[in-house]
N, C-alpha and C positions, 0 to 999 in steps of 0.2 A: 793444668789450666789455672790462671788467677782468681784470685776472688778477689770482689773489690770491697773493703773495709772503708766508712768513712774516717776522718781523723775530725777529730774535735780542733776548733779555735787552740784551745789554751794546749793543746799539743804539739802546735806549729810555732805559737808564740815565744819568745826567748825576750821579755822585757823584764825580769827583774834584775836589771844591773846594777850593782852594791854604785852607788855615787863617788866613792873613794877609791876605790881599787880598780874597779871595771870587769871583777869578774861573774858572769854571769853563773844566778843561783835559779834551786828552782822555785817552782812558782809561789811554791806554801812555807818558802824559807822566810824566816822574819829575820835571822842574820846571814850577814856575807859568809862563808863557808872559807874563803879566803881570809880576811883579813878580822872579823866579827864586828864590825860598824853594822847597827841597823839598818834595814833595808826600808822601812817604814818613813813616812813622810808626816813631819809632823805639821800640825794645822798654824798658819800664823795666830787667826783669834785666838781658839780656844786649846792650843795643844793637842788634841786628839792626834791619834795614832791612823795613818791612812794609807792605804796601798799605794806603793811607785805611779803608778796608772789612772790614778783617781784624778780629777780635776776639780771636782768641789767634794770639801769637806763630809763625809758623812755623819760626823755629827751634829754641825752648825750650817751647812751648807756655805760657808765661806769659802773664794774660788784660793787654790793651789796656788801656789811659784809651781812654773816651769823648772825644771831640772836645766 
């Protein structure tokens, strides 16, 4: 018989994709595993370091470029 497990969001998700090369890393990778370009998105204002995924800033709260 099956059991049913559920699966977590971040288990389904495949969005950290390196901007350079396109290949998908995993989720707590901070470089491409392929090519080693940062995977981190840095902040126009203030430079901070921010996940692929983020849309404002979490240090300054300044909104992202779109990828």
């Amino acid at each position: 018989m099956y059991r049913y497990e559920p699966v977590s969001r971040q288990d389904c998700v495949v969005d950290n994709l390196c901007a350079s090369c396109g290949t998908a890393n995993a989720r707590a990778a901070r470089f491409c595993s392929n090519c080693g370009s940062s995977l981190a998105v840095a902040c126009p204002a203030c430079g901070a370091a921010n996940e692929p995924e983020d849309r404002f800033c979490g240090a300054c709260g300044a909104a992202l470029q779109s990828a």
